[in-house]
Every structure is written in C-alpha cells, then in structure tokens.
SEZAVEX-248846 format. One record per residue: residue number from 1; residue in three letters; z, x, y of N, C-alpha, C in turn. Coordinates in nm, 3 decimals. Last residue first. Example, Ala and Ser with C-alpha at 12.3 -4.5 7.8 and 13.67 -1.06 7.14 Angstrom:
2
<2, SER, <0.708, 1.285, -0.225>, <0.714, 1.367, -0.106>, <0.787, 1.290, 0.003>>,
<1, ALA, <0.780, 1.319, -0.569>, <0.780, 1.230, -0.450>, <0.780, 1.320, -0.330>>,
END
This chain:
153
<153, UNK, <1.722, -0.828, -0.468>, <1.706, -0.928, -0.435>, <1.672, -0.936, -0.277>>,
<152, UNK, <1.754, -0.645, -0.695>, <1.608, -0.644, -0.710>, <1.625, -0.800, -0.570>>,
<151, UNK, <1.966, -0.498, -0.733>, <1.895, -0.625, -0.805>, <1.821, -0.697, -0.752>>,
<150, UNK, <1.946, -0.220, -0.624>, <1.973, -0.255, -0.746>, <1.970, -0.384, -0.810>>,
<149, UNK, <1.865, -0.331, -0.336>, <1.811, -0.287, -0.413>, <1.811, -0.274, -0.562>>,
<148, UNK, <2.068, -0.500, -0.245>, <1.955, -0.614, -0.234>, <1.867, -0.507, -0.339>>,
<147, UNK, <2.273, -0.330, -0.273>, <2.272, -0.436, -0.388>, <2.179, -0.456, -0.389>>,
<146, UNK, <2.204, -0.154, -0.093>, <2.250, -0.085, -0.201>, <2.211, -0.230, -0.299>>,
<145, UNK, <2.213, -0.316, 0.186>, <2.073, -0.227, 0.124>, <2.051, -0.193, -0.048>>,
<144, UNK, <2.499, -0.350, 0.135>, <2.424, -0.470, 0.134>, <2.240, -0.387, 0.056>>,
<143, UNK, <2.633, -0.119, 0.196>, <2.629, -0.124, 0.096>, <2.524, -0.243, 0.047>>,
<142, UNK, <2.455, -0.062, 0.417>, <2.434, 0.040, 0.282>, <2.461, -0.004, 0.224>>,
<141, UNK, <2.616, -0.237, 0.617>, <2.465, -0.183, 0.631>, <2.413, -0.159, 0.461>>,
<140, UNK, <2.865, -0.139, 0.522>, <2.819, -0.255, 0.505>, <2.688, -0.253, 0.523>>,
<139, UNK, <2.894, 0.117, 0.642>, <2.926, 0.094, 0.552>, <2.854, -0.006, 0.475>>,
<138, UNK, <2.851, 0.031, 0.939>, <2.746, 0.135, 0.865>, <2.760, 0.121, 0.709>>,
<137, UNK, <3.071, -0.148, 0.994>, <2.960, -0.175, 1.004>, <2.848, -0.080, 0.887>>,
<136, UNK, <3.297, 0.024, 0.952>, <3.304, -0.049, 0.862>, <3.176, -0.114, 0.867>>,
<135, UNK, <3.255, 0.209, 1.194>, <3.218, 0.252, 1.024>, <3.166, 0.115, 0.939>>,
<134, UNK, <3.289, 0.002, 1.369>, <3.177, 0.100, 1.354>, <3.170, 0.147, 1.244>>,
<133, UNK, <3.558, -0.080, 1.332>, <3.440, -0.179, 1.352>, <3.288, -0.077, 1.332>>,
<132, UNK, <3.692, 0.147, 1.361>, <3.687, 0.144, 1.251>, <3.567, 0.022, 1.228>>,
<131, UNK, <3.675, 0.170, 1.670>, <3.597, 0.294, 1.551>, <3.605, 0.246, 1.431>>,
<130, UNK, <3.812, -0.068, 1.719>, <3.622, -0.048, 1.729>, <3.605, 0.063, 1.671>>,
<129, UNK, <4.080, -0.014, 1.650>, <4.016, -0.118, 1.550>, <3.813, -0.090, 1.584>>,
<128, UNK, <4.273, 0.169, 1.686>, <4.135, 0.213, 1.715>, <4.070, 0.122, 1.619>>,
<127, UNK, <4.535, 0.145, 1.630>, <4.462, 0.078, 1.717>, <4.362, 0.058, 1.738>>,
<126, UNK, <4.718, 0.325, 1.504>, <4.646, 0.389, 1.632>, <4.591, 0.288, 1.718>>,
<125, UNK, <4.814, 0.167, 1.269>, <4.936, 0.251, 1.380>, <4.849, 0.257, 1.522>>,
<124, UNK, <4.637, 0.049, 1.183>, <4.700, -0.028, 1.174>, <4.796, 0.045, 1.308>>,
<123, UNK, <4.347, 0.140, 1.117>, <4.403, 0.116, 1.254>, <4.511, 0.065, 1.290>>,
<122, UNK, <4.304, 0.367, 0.881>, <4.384, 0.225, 0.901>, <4.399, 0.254, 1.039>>,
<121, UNK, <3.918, 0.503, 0.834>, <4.112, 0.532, 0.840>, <4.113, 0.417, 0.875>>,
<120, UNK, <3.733, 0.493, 0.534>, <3.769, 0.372, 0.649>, <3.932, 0.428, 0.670>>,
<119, UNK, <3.643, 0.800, 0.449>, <3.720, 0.750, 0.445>, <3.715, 0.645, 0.570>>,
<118, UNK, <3.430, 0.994, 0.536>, <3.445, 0.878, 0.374>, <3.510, 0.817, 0.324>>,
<117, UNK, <3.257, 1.090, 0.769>, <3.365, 1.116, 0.690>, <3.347, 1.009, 0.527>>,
<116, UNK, <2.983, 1.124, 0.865>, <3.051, 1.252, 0.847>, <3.176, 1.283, 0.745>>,
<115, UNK, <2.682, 0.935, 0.788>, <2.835, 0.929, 0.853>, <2.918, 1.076, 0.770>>,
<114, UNK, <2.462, 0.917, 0.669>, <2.483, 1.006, 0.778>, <2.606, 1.018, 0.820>>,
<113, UNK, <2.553, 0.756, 0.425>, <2.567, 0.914, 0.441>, <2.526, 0.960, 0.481>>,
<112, UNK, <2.700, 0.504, 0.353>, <2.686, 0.549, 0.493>, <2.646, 0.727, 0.485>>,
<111, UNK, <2.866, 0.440, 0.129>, <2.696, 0.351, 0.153>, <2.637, 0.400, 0.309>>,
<110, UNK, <3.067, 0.541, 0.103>, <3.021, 0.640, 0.012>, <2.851, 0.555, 0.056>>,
<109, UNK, <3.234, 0.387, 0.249>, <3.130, 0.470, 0.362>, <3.079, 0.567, 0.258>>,
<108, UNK, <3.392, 0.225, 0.024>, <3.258, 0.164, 0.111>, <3.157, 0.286, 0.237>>,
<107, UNK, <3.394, 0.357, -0.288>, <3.431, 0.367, -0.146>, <3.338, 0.290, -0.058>>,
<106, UNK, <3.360, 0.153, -0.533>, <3.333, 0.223, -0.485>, <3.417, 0.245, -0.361>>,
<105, UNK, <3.358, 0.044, -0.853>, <3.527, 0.087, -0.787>, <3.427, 0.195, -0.686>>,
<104, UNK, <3.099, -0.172, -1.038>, <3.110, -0.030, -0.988>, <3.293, -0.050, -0.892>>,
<103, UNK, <3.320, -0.390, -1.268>, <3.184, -0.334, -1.215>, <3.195, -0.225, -1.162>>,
<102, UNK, <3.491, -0.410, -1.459>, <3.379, -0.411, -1.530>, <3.257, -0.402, -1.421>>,
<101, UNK, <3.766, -0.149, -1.457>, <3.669, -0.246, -1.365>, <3.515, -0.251, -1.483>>,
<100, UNK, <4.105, -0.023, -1.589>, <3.916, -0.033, -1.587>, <3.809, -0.116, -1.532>>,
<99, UNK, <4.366, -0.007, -1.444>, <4.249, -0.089, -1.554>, <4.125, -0.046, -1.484>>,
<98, UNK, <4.539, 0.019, -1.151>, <4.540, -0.126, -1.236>, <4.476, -0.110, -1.366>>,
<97, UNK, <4.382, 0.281, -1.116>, <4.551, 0.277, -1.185>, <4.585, 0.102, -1.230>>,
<96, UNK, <4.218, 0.215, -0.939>, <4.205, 0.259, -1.078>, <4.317, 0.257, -1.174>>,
<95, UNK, <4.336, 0.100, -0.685>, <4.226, 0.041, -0.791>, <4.188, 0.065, -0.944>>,
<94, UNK, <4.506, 0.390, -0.594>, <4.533, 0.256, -0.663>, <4.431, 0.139, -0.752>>,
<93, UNK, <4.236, 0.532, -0.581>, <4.341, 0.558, -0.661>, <4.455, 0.454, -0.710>>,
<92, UNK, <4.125, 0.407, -0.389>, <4.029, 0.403, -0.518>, <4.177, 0.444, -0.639>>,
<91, UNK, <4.335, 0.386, -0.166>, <4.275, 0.281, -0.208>, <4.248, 0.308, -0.371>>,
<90, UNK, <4.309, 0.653, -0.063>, <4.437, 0.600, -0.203>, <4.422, 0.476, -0.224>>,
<89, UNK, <4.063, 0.728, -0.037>, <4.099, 0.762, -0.188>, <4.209, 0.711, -0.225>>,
<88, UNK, <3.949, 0.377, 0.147>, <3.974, 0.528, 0.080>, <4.048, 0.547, -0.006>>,
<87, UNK, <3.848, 0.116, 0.092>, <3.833, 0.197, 0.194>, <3.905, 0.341, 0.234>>,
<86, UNK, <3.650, 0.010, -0.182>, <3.796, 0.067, -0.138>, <3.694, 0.151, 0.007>>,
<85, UNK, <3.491, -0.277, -0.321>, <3.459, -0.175, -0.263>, <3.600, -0.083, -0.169>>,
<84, UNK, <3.379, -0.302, -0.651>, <3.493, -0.354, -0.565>, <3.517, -0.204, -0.495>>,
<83, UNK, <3.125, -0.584, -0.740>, <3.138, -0.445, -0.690>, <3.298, -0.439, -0.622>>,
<82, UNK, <3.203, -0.791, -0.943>, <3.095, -0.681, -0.960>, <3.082, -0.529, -0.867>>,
<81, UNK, <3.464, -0.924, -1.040>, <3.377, -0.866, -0.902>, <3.293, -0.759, -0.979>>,
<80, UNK, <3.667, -0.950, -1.242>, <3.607, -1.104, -1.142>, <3.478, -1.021, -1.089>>,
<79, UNK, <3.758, -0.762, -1.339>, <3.700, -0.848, -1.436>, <3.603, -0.909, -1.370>>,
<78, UNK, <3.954, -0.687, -1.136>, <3.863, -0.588, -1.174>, <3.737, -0.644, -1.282>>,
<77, UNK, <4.096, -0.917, -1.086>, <3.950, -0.852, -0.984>, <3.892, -0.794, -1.056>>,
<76, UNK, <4.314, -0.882, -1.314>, <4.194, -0.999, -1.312>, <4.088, -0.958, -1.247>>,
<75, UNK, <4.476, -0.745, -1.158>, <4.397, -0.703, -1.282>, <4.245, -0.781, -1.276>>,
<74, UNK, <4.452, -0.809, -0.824>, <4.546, -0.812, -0.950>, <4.446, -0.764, -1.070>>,
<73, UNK, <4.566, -0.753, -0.439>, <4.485, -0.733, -0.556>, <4.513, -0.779, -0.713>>,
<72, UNK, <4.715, -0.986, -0.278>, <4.714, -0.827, -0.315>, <4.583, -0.880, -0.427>>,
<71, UNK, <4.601, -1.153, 0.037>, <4.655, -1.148, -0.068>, <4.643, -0.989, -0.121>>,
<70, UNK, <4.592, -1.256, 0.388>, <4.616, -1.159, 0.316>, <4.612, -1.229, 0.132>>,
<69, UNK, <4.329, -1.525, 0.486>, <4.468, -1.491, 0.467>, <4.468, -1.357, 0.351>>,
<68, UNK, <4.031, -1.575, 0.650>, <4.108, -1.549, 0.541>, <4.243, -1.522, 0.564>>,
<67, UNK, <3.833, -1.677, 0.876>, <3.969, -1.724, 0.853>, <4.041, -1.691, 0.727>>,
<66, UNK, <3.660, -1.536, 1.141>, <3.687, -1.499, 0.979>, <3.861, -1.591, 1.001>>,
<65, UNK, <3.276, -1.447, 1.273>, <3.449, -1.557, 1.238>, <3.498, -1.510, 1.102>>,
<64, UNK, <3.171, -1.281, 1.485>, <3.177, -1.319, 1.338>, <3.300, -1.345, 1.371>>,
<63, UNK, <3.103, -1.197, 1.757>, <3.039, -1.298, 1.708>, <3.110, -1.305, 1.569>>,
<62, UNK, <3.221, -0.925, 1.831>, <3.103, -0.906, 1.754>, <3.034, -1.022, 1.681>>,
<61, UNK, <3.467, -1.031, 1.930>, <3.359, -1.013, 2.009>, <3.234, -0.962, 1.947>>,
<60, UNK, <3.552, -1.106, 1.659>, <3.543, -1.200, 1.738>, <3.438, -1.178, 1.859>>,
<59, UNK, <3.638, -0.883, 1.519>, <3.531, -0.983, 1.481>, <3.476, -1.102, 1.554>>,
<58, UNK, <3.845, -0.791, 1.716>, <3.686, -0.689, 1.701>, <3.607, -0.773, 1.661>>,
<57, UNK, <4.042, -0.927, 1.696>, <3.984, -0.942, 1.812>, <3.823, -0.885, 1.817>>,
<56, UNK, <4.079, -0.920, 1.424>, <4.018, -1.048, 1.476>, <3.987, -1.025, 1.610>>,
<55, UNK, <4.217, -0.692, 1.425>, <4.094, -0.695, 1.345>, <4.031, -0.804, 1.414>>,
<54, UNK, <4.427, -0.714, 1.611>, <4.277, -0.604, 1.665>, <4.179, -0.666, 1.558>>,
<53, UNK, <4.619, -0.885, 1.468>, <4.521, -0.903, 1.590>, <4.420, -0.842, 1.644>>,
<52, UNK, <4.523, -0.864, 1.121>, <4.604, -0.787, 1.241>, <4.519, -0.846, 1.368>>,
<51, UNK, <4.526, -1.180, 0.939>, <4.456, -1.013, 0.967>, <4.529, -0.991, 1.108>>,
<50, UNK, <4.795, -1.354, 0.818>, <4.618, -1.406, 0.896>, <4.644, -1.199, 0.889>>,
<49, UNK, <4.959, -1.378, 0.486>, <4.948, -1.318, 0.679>, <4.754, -1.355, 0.659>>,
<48, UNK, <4.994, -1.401, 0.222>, <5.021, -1.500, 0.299>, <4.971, -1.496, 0.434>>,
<47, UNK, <5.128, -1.037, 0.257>, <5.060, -1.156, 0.110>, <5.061, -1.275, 0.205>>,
<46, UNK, <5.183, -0.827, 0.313>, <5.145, -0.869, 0.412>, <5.078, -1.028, 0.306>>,
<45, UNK, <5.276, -0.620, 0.040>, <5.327, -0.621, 0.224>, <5.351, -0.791, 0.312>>,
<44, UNK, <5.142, -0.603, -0.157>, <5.137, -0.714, -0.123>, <5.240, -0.784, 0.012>>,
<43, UNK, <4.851, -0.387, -0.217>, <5.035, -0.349, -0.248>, <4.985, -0.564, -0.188>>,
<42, UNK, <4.601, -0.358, -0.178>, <4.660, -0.268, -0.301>, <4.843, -0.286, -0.329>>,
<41, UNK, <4.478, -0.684, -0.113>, <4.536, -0.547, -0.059>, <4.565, -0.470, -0.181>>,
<40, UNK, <4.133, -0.818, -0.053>, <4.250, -0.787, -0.113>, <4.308, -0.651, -0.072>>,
<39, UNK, <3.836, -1.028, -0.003>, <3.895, -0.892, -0.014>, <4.053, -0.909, -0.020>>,
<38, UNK, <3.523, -1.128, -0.084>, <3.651, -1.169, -0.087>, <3.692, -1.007, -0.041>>,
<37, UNK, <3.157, -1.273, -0.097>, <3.262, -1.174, -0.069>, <3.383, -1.231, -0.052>>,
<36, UNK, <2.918, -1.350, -0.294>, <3.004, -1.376, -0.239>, <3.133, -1.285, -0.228>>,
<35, UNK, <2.538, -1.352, -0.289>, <2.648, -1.293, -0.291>, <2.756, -1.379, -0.245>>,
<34, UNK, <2.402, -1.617, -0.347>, <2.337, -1.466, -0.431>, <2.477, -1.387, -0.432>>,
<33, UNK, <2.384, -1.777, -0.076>, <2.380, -1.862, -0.231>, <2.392, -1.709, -0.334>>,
<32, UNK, <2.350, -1.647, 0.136>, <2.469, -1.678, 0.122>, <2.522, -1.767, -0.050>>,
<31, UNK, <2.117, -1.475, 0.192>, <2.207, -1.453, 0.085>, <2.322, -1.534, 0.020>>,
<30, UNK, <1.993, -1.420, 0.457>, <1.979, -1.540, 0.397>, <2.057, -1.509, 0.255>>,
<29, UNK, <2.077, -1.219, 0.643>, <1.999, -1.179, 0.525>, <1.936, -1.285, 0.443>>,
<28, UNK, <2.336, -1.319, 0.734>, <2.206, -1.276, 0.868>, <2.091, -1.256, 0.738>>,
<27, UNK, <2.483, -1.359, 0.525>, <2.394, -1.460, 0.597>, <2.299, -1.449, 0.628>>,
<26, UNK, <2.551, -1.080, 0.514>, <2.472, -1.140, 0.344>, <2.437, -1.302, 0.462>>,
<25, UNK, <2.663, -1.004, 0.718>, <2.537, -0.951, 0.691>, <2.445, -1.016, 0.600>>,
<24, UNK, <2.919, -1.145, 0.715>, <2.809, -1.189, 0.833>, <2.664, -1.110, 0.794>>,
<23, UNK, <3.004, -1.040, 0.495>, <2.956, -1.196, 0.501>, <2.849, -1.252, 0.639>>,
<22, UNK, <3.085, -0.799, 0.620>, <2.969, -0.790, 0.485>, <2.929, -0.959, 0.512>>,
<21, UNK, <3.246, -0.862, 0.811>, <3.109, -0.810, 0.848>, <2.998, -0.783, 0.737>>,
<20, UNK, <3.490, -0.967, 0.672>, <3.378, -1.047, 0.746>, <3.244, -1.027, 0.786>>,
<19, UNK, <3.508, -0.779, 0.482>, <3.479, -0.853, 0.434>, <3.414, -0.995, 0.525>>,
<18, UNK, <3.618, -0.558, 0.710>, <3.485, -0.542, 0.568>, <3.411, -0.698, 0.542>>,
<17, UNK, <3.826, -0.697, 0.791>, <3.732, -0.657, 0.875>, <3.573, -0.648, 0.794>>,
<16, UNK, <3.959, -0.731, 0.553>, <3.937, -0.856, 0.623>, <3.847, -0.812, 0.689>>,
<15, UNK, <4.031, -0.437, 0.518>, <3.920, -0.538, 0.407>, <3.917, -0.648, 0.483>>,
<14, UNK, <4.178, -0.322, 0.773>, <4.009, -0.300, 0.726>, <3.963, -0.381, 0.633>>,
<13, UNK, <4.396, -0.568, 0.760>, <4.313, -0.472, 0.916>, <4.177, -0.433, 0.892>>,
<12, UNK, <4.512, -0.689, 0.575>, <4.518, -0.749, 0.741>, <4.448, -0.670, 0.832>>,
<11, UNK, <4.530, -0.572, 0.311>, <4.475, -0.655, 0.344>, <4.509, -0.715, 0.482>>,
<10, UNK, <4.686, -0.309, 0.297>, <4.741, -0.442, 0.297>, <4.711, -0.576, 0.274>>,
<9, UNK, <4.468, -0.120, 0.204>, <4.620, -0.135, 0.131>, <4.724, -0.260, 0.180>>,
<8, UNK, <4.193, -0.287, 0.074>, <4.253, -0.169, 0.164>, <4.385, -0.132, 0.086>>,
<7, UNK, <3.856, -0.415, -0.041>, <4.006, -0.351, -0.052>, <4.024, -0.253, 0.032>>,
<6, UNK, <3.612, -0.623, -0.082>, <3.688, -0.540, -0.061>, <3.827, -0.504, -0.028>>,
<5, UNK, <3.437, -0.754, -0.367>, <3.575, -0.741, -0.346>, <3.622, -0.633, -0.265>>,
<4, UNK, <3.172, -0.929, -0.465>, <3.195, -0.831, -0.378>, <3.339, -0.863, -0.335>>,
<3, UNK, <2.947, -1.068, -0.683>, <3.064, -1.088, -0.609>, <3.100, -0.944, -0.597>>,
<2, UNK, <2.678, -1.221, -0.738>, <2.676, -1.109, -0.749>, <2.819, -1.125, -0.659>>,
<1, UNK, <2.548, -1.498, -0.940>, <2.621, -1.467, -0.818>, <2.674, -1.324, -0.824>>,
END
C-alpha cells in the first residue's frame, strides 16, 4: 500500500481539499486497493472540525465527497506515509522540524510545472477556494502520474 499524507497548517481548507481530489483521482484510476490518502495540519487550531465551508462547497460541485475531520500532524506520519505532500514552504518547514521522514516531504505544485507558482495559498482569509480547487487539481494530476510512475503501477 503506497500511503499519501497531505498537509497544510490547519487541516480545514487545502489538505482536506488535496486529499479529496487525490482520492477522487486514485479511484477514477482504479487504485483504490494500491494507494491510501489522509491529511493533517501543522499546528492543531482546528483538531476535531469538519473542513471550511468553501472547501466542501468546491468538492461538492466538482462531484467528490469528503467526510474527514481536522487532526494535526505527529512524528509518527513521518514513519506512516510514503509520500507527505505540503502545500507550502511553511508547511515543508514545519514538516521538517518534527524528524526525518522515511518517505519523500514534497510540495504538492512541485507535481505541476507548467504552473507558475509553488505554493497552494490558504483560502482561508480571501475565499478564493476555486483558485485553490485549480491548483490543488494540477497538483494532484502529477502527483498521482508521479507515483503510478515510480512504482511502476
């Protein structure tokens, strides 16, 4: 089982978002036995909480369901997950500051490089949950391409 951990800083807006649209991809793909996705916050704000109403409203008209609840991140992930994917540098910067990961600590639009930027910004203040539905898509695109290639599946 190849496991996939993405990360923000609360967990309620972009890794819930990530983490539904990676799960809706590893289906649409037939995968659902190969990969399994989770995601987590860098702090624990929001520990217990459903995802921000924009996030669910975006997954919702894009067809994908998602019933996770917030949690934070903990040492342990870095052990648990083979890939653990941050949606920017102070993401990766917190990620790293827990310990050493026994798999890849990537950015997720580092799997998007027509895309201009490289950072998933937080819609949390602006709102702009469909621009971030758009990255976080392309992202996922790549990173899925990225695994099915490196193992061979």
């Amino acid at each position: 089982m190849i496991r996939v951990l993405m990360v923000c800083m609360g967990n309620i807006c972009r890794s819930p978002m990530a983490e539904g649209v990676f799960k809706h991809l590893v289906h649409e793909a037939g995968l659902d036995g190969q990969v399994e996705v989770d995601s987590a916050g860098t702090t624990g704000y929001h520990a217990g909480e459903r995802p921000h109403r924009g996030t669910l409203r975006v997954l919702a008209q894009n067809g994908i369901p998602y019933d996770g609840i917030s949690r934070q991140i903990t040492r342990a992930d870095l052990s648990d997950f083979d890939y653990v994917v941050v949606m920017d540098d102070e993401n990766l910067a917190d990620v790293n500051a827990l310990g050493m990961a026994q798999g890849k600590v990537v950015r997720l639009l580092d799997f998007a490089p027509d895309q201009p930027v490289r950072e998933v910004p937080d819609p949390y203040y602006n709102d702009k949950f469909e621009e971030v539905y758009d990255l976080v898509l392309q992202g996922a695109q790549g990173l899925l391409a990225q695994i099915r290639k490196e193992r061979d599946i």
